[in-house]
N, C-alpha and C positions, 0 to 999 in steps of 0.2 A: 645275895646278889649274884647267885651262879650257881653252878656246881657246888656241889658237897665233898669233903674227903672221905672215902669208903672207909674210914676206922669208925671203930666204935665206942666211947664218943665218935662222930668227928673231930675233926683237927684243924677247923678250918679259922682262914681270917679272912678280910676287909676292910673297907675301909672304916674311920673312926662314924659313932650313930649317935648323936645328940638327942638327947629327950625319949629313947626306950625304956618301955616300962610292962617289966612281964607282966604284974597284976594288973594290966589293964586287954592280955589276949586272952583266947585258952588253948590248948592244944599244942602246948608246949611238950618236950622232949626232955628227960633228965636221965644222966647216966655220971659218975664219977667226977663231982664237979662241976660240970660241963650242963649249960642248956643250950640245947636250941628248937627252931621250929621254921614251918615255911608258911612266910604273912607277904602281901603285896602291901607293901605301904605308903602313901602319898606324903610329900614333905618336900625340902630343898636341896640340890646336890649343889656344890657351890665349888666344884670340880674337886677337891680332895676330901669331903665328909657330908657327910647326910643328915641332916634336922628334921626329924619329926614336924609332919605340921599340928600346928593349933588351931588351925582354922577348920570347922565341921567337913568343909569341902575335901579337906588332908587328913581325912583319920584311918586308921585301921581296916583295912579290909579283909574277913576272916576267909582263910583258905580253901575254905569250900563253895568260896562264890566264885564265879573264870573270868578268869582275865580283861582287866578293862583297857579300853583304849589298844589293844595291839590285833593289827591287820593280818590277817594268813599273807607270810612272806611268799611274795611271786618265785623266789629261786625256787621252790620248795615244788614248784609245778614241774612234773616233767618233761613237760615241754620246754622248759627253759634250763636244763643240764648244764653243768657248768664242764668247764676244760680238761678239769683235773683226773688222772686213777687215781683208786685208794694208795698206791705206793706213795706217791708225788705227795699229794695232800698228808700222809701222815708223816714227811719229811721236812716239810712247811710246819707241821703242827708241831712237830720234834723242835726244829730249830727256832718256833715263837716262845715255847716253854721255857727252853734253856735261857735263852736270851731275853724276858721276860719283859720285851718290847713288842708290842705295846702291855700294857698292862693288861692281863686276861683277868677274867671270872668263871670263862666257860669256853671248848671248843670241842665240835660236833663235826662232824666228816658225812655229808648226805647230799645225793642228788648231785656230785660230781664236784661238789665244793666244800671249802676248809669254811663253816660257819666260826669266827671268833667275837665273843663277846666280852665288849669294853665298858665303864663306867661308861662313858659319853664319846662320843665320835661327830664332831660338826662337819665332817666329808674329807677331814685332813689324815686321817687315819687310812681310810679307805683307798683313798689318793697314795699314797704312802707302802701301803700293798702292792695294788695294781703296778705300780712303779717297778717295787723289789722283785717281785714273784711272777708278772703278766695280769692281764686281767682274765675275768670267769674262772678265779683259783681261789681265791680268797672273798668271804663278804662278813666284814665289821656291820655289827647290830650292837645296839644301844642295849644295856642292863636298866638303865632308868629313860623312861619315856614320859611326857607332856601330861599331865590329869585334865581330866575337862571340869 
């Protein structure tokens, strides 16, 4: 649901996953205890854990197929540059990590703005930035988005 920890293992955590079941992917990772892998998977976030779905519509998606349901984000266009130098932006990013509000998974420094990615964000988060920081500085994106 983000970012990975550059050790190896990684070191990483998340939130809690109802219903994972490695014999049912492939392409898994093994190193000292430690598995992991990168699957897109459909199921329930129910704001603090995530449930596998059962339903054919929510199954497994294997890694080598791209990404469903997500739009090429407009900030991401040149034309649409945001506010920020890399100074500013990695001072923001400094002071989101320590203080671990909101909850991260992932943050990217590109095209003039601090990208952080949260579990879910209904526009109150984003709101919440703009506020603290100005706006065209910061833009909150979703880790889990809508299946069709």
């Amino acid at each position: 649901m983000g970012g990975v920890n550059n050790s190896y293992p990684p070191g990483c955590t998340g939130p809690a996953i109802h219903g994972w079941d490695w014999d049912s992917v492939d392409g898994e990772k093994r190193a000292a205890n430690v598995i992991w892998g990168d699957y897109e998977v459909r199921g329930i976030w129910d704001g603090t854990s995530f449930t596998v779905g059962k339903h054919p519509s929510q199954s497994f998606i294997p890694p080598t197929e791209p990404p469903r349901n997500r739009p090429v984000d407009p900030l991401l266009d040149p034309r649409n540059r945001g506010a920020g130098t890399t100074a500013r932006l990695e001072q923001i990013q400094r002071e989101l990590w320590e203080s671990r509000q909101p909850a991260l998974t992932d943050t990217q420094i590109e095209n003039g703005y601090l990208f952080i990615r949260v579990p879910y964000d209904d526009g109150s988060i984003q709101a919440r930035m703009d506020e603290r920081f100005g706006s065209k500085l910061v833009a909150v994106r979703n880790a889990f988005w809508p299946a069709n």
